[in-house]
C-alpha positions as CSV (number, residue, x, y, z in Angstrom):
1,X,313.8,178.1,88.5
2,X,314.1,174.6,87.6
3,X,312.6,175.6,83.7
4,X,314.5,178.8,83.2
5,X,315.4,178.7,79.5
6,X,316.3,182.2,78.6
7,X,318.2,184.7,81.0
8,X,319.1,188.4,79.7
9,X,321.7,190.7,81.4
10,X,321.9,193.0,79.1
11,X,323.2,196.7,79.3
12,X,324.7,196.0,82.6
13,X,327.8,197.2,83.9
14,X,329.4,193.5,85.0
15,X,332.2,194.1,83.5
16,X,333.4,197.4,85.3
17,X,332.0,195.9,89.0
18,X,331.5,192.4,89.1
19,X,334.0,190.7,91.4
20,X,332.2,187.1,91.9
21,X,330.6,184.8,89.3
22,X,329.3,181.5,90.8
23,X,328.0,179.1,88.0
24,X,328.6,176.1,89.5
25,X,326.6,172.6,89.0
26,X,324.4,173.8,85.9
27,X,325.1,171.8,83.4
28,X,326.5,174.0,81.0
29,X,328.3,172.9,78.0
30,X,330.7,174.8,74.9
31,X,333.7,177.2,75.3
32,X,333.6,180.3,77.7
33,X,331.9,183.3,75.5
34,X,335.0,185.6,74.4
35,X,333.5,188.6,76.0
36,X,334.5,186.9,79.7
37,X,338.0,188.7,79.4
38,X,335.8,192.1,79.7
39,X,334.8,190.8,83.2
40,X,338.6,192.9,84.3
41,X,337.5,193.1,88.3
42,X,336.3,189.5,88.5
43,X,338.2,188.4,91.9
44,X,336.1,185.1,92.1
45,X,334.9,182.5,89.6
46,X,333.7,179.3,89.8
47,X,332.4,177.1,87.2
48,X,332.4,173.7,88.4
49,X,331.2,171.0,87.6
50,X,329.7,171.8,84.1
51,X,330.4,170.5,81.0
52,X,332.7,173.6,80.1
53,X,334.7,172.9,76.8
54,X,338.1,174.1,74.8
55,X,340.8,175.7,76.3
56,X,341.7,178.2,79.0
57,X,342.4,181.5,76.7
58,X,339.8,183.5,77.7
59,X,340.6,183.7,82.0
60,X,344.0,184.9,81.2
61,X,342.4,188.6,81.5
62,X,341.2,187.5,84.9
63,X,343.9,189.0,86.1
64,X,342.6,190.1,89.3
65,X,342.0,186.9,90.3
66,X,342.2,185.2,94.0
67,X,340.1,182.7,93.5
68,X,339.6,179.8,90.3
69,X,337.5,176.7,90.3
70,X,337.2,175.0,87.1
71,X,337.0,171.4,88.3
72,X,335.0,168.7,87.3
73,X,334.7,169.9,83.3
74,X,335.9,169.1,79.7
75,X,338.6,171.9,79.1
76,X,342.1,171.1,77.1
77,X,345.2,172.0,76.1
78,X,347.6,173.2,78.7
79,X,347.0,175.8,81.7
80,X,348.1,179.4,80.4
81,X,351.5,180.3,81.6
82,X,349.8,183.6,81.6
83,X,348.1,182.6,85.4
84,X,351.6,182.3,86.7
85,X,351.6,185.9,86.7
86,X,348.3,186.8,89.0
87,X,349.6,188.1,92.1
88,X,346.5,187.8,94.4
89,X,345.5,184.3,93.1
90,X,346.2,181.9,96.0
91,X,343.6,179.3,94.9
92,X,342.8,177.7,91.6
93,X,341.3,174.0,91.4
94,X,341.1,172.1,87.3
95,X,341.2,168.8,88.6
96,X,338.8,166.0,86.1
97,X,339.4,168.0,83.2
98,X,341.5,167.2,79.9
99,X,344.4,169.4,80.6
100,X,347.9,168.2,79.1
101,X,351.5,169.5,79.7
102,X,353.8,170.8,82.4
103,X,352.3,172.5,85.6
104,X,353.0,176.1,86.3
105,X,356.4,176.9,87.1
106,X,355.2,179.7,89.2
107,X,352.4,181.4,90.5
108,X,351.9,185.1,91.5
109,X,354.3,186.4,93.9
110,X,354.9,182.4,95.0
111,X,358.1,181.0,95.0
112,X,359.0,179.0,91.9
113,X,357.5,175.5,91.6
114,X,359.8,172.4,92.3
C-alpha cells in the first residue's frame, strides 16, 4: 500500500475494544487528534518514529497503558505527571524528541524515582 492516501474507520467501535495501535515508521506529522483519549482500553501504543508534533496531553487518558513508544518524534513540553499514576505501565520509551523538565518522580505502583 505504498500509495494509500485516504483510510476511513469510521463508525467502528475502537474506542470501547481496541487495546493495540501500531503506527510506527509512517511518516506522520501534527499533534495527536484529541479524540485519542476515547481510545480508554488501549494497553499498547506505538508511534515511533514519525514526525508526531506538540505536547503529550492527549495519552494522559491512556490510562490502561503497559506499553508507550513515542521515540524518535518532535513532541514538547514536559512528560505529564499524569503517567506517573498508570499502574500497569512498565514500559514507555520518548527518547529524540523535544521534551524539557524534570523526569517522573514516580511511575505506577514503582517505587519513587531517585
Amino acid at each position: 500500500m505504498t500509495n494509500l492516501v485516504v483510510l476511513s474507520l469510521y463508525d467502528n467501535p475502537f474506542d470501547r475494544e481496541l487495546w493495540q495501535l501500531e503506527l510506527y515508521l509512517n511518516e506522520l506529522t501534527k499533534k495527536l487528534p484529541t479524540r485519542f483519549g476515547n481510545l480508554m482500553s488501549l494497553e499498547y501504543f506505538d508511534a515511533s518514529t514519525n514526525y508526531l508534533n506538540g505536547n503529550l496531553s492527549e495519552i494522559i487518558f491512556f490510562n490502561q497503558l503497559v506499553r508507550l513508544q513515542l521515540f524518535e518524534n518532535e513532541f514538547t513540553g514536559e512528560l505529564p505527571f499524569e503517567l506517573g499514576e498508570f499502574e500497569k505501565l512498565v514500559n514507555m520509551s520518548f527518547y529524540t524528541n523535544k521534551l524539557t523538565g524534570q523526569p517522573l518522580e514516580k511511575l505506577g505502583s514503582w517505587a519513587d524515582f531517585d
